[in-house]
N, C-alpha and C positions, 0 to 999 in steps of 0.2 A: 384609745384612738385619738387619735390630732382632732382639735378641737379649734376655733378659728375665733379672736374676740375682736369683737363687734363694737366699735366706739362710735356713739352717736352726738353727733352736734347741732344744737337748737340755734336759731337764727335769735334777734330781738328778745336776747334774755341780758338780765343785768349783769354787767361786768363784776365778776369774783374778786374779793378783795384778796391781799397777798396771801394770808392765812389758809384763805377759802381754796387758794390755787396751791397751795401745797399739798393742804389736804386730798386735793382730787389728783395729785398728781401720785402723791403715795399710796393711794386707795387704788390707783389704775395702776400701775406696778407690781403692788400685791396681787390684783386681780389676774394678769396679766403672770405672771411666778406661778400663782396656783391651778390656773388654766395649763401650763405646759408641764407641770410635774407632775397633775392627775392622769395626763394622755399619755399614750404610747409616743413614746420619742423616734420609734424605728419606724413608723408604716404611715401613711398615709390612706389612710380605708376608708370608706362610705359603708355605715353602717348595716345600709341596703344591698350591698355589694353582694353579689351570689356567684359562686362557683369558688375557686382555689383562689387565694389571698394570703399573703404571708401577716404574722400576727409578733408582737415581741412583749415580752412582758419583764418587768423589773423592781426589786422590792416586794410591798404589799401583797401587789399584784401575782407575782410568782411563788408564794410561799405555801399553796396548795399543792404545788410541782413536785415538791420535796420529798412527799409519799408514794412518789414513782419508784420502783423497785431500783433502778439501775444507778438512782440517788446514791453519792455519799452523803456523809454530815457535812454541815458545810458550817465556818468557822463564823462568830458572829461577827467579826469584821469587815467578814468578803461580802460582795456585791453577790446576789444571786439570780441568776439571767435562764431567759425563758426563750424561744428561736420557736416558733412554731409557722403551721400553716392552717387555715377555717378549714379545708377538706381530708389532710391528712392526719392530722392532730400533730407532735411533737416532733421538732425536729432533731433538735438537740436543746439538755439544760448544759448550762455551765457556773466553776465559782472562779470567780475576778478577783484577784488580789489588787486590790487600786491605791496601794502602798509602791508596789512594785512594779503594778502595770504590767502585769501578767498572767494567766490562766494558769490556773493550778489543776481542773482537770474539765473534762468535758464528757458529759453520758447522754448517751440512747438506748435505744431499744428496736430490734428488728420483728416486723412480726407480718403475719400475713398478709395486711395490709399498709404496710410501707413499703415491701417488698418487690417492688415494681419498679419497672423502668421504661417511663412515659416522656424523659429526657436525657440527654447526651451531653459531655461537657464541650461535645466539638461545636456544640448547636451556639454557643454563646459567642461563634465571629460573625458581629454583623446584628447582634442583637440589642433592641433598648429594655431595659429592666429598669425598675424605679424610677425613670425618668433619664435614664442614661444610658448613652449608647458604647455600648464596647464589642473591639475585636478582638476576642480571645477574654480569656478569665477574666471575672470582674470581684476583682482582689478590690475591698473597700471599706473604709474605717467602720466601727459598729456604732454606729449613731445614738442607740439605745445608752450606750455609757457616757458621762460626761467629760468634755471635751478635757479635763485635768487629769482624765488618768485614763486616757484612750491608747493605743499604738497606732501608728502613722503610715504610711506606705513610703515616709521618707526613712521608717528608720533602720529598712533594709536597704538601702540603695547602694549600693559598692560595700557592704560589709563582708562579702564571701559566702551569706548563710541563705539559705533559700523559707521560701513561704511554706511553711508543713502544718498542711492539714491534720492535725487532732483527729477530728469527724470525717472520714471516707470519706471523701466528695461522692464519691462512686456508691456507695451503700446509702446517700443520697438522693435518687435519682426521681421520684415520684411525681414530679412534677418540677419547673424551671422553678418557683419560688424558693423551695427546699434546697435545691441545690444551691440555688443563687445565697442562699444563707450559712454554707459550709464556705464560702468567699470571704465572709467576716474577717477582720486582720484579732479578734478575739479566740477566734477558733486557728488561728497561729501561733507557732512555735520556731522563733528560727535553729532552722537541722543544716549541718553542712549535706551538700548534696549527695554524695554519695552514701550518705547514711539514709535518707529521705528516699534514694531512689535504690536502697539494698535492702538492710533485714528489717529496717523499717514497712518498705512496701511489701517484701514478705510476707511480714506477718499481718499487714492491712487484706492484703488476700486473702489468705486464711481466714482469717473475721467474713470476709464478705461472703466466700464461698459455704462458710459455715450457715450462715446466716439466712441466703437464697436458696438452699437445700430446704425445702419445708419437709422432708423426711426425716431431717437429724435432728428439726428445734419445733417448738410450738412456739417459743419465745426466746431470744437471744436476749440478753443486757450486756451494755460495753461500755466502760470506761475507761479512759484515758487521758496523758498529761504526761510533762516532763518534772521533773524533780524541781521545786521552788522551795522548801523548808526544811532546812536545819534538821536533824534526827539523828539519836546517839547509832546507827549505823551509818547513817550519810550524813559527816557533819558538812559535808563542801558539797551542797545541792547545785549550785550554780558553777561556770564557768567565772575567774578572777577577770579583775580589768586588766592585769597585768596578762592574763592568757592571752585575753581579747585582742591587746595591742591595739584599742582603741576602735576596733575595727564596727562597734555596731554598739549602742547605747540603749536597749534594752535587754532584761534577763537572759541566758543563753544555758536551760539546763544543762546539768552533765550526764543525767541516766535519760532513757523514755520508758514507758511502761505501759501495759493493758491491762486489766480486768475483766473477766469474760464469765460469765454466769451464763448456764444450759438450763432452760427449765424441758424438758424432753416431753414427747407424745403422752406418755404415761406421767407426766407433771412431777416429776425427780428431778431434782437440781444436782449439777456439776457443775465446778466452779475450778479455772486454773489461772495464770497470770501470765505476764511476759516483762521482761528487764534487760534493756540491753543498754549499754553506754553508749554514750553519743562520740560515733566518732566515724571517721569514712570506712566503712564496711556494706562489702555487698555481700554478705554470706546467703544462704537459703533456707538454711536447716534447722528451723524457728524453735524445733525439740529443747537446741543446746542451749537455749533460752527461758524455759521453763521455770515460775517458782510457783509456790503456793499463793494464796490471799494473805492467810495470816505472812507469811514472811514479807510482801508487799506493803502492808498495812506498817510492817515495823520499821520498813528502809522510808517511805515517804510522809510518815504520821497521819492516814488518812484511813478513815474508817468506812472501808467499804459495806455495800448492800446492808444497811441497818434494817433496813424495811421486811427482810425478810426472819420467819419466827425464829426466835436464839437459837431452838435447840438445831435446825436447819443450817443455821449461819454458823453454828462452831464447826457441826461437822465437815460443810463442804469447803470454807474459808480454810484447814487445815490438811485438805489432803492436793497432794499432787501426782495424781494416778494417771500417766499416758493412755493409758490400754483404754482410756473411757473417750478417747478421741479420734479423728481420723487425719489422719497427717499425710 
């Protein structure tokens, strides 16, 4: 949590010689560095604060997260970020490539108590959050990351590509804080539009509608991301600058994908994927989309649900059975 330092000055004390003012000026520097890199860099909270608050955690801090079922591994170079709220618990984790300045993927989990909707995204024209007033979406950099390898809301501006939600904003909804944190420009991917608004939003449906059915899941887990690493099936994760034509200076995958773990009433996992290429498509029929985990795992190099027992994980991660869903 933000933390406030406090510099106090005595009246009728003896003038510091030069030495003496160094020293106290690099001592209050240091103090001053370790004071802001202990706190939460995203929230402003009173520790007394009660009811719903949004919460962000990074590093040290987050690395008990990673036992959450809906966890991949996540790489030791990447940043590993925490989006929570005090009443609902998690919103979303995610891992930050800050080489790239890009999100490699984003997980949640839907469960009987996220599972509500106590907010609307039409509610945010006319609303102040964090201390700012917006009409309409409040698309806003992640403050949690450091300012060197953040993404900007300048660096979609005329590039053609739109702000695409990773995290449902919609499967979001449990409160304004929650949602107001799938606004993140980290939990962005730029999508051309009409992929964003086709088998993209498709199969974000699917997810949600699976998800708010408390007769089909006990527990849903979801992850997803666009293509950002090299892998001997996708050697060309990324769009070239040369495709680009200059048009947008940050990563622009070429595949998107989900991950989708069922843990069912009778606590049986089913596990299937989705892969679709980025490009303007409005199709509907999310089936012709289908892959396994393990085949996921081998196009993006990412090693899904580790958390859950091997013998569990080989089975379900390897099969791609329709008949066990409802389309």
């Amino acid at each position: 949590m933000n933390k406030r330092l406090h510099l106090f000055f005595f009246t009728n004390t003896p003038t510091p010689s030069h030495k003496m003012k160094k020293r106290y000026y690099i001592l209050t520097l240091l103090c001053t560095i370790a004071c802001l890199t202990a706190c939460n860099k995203d929230e402003n909270v009173n520790p007394k604060q009660k009811g719903d608050y949004p919460l962000s955690f990074i590093g040290n801090e987050a690395k008990a997260y990673m036992q959450r079922m809906e966890v991949p591994v996540v790489k030791d170079q990447s940043m590993f970020i925490v989006h929570s709220t005090n009443k609902y618990g998690v919103t979303y984790t995610e891992e930050w490539d800050k080489e790239q300045k890009t999100q490699r993927w984003a997980a949640y989990s839907i469960t009987d108590q996220n599972a509500v909707s106590n907010w609307s995204r039409q509610n945010w024209n006319g609303t102040i959050w964090k201390g700012a007033y917006y009409d309409g979406d409040p698309f806003q950099e992640d403050s949690i990351i450091p300012l060197a390898y953040r993404t900007r809301l300048s660096d979609y501006y005329n590039s053609g590509f739109t702000r695409g939600h990773i995290v449902n904003s919609v499967d979001r909804l449990m409160s304004q804080h929650a949602n107001g944190q799938t606004f993140y420009l980290s939990n962005m991917q730029p999508q051309l539009y009409n992929f964003n608004s086709g088998i993209w939003l498709s199969m974000e449906n699917w997810v949600h509608n699976l998800g708010y059915n408390k007769t089909k899941r006990k527990m849903l887990f979801i992850t997803k991301g666009g293509t950002t690493t090299p892998t001997a099936s996708v050697p060309n994760p990324l769009f070239s600058k040369e495709e680009l034509g200059g048009r947008i200076s940050i990563p622009v995958p070429r595949y998107f994908w989900m991950a989708i773990l069922l843990q069912d009433n009778n606590d049986q996992y089913h596990a299937i994927a989705f892969w679709a290429e980025h490009k303007n498509n409005k199709a509907s029929n999310i089936k012709d989309y289908t892959i396994s985990i393990d085949d996921l795992e081998a196009r993006t190099g990412i090693d899904f649900f580790p958390n859950l027992p091997d013998d569990v994980e080989a089975s379900v991660e390897a099969s791609k059975n329709l008949t066990e869903w409802s389309w």
